[in-house]
VMD Tcl script that draws the C-alpha trace (Angstrom):
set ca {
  {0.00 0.00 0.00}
  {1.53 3.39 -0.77}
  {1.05 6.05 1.73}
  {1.99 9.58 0.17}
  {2.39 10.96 3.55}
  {5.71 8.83 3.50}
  {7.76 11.11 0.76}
  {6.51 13.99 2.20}
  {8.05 13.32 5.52}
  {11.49 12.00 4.06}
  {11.51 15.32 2.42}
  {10.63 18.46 4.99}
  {9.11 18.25 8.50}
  {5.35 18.03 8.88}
  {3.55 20.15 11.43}
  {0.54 18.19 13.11}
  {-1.80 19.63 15.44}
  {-2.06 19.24 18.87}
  {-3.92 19.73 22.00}
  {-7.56 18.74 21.06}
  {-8.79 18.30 24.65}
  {-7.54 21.74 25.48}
  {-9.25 23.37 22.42}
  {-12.21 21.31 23.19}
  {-12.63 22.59 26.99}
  {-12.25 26.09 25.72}
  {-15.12 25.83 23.47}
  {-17.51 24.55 26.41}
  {-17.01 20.87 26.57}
  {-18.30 19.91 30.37}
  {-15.43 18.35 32.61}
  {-15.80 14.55 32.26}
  {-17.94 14.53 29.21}
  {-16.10 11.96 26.21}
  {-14.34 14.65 23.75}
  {-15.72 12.28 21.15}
  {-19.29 12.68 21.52}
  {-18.78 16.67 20.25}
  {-18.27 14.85 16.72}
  {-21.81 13.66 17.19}
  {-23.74 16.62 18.91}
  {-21.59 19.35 17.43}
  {-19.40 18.64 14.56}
  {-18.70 22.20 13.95}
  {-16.36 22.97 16.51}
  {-14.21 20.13 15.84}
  {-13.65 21.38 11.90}
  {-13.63 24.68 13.00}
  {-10.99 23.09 15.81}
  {-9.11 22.06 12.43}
  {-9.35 24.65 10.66}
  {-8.22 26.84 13.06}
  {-4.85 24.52 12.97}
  {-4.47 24.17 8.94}
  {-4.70 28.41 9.84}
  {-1.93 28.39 12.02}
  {0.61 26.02 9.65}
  {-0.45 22.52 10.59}
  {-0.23 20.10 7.58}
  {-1.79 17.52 9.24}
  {-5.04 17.23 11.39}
  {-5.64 14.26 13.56}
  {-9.35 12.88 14.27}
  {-10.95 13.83 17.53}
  {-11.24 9.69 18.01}
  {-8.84 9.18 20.80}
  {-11.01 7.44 22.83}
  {-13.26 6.52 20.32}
  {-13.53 2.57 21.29}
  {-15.98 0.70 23.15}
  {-14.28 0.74 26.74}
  {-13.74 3.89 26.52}
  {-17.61 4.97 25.37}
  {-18.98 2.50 27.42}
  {-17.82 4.29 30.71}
  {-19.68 7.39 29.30}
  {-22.99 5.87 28.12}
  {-21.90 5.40 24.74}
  {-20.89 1.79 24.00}
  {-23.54 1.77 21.51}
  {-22.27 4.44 19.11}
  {-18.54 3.89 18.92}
  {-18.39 3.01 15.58}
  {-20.32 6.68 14.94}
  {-17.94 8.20 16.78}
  {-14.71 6.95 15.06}
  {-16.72 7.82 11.68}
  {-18.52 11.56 12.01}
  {-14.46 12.87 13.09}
  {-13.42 12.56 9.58}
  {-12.57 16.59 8.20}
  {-11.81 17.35 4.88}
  {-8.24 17.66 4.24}
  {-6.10 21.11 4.00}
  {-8.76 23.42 2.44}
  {-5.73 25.07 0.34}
  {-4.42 21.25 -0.73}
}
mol new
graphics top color blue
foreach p $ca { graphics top sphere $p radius 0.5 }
foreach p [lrange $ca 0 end-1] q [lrange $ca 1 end] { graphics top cylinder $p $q radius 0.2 }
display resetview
C-alpha cells in the first residue's frame, strides 16, 4: 500500500496539530464529558478546531477519536455508538491542498 504521507516526511518536517482536549474545553465541553461525543452533537467545533490549525501552519489534522472505542464509550454511556464516533471525526483535508 503506498502512503503519500511517506515522501513527504522523508523530504521536509510536517507540522501536526495538537492539543484537542484543550481546544475542546475552551469551546464549552463539560469536565468529564467523552471529547468524542462533540463529533456527534456538534461537529462544527471540531472542523472549526481544524481549521483553526491548517490556519496556524499545521499540515496535518488528527481525528478527535482518541477514545473513540468501546471501553472507553462505554464508561460514558456510549458503548452503543462507537463506531459513529470513530466515523462523524473525519474533516476534509487542507482546504488550500
Amino acid at each position: 500500500m503506498d502512503f503519500p504521507i511517506f515522501g513527504v516526511i522523508e523530504k521536509t518536517p510536517v507540522i501536526l496539530d495538537g492539543a484537542m482536549g484543550t481546544r475542546l474545553m475552551n469551546a464549552g465541553i463539560a469536565p468529564g464529558e467523552a471529547p468524542e461525543r462533540v463529533n456527534i452533537d456538534h461537529p462544527e467545533v471540531v472542523e472549526n478546531i481544524h481549521r483553526e490549525y491548517f490556519n496556524a501552519g499545521a499540515d496535518v489534522v488528527i481525528t478527535n477519536t482518541f477514545g473513540a472505542n468501546v471501553v472507553k464509550l462505554k464508561s460514558k454511556g456510549l458503548a452503543d455508538q462507537a463506531g459513529a464516533h470513530g466515523t462523524v471525526s473525519e474533516t476534509p483535508g487542507r482546504p488550500d491542498a
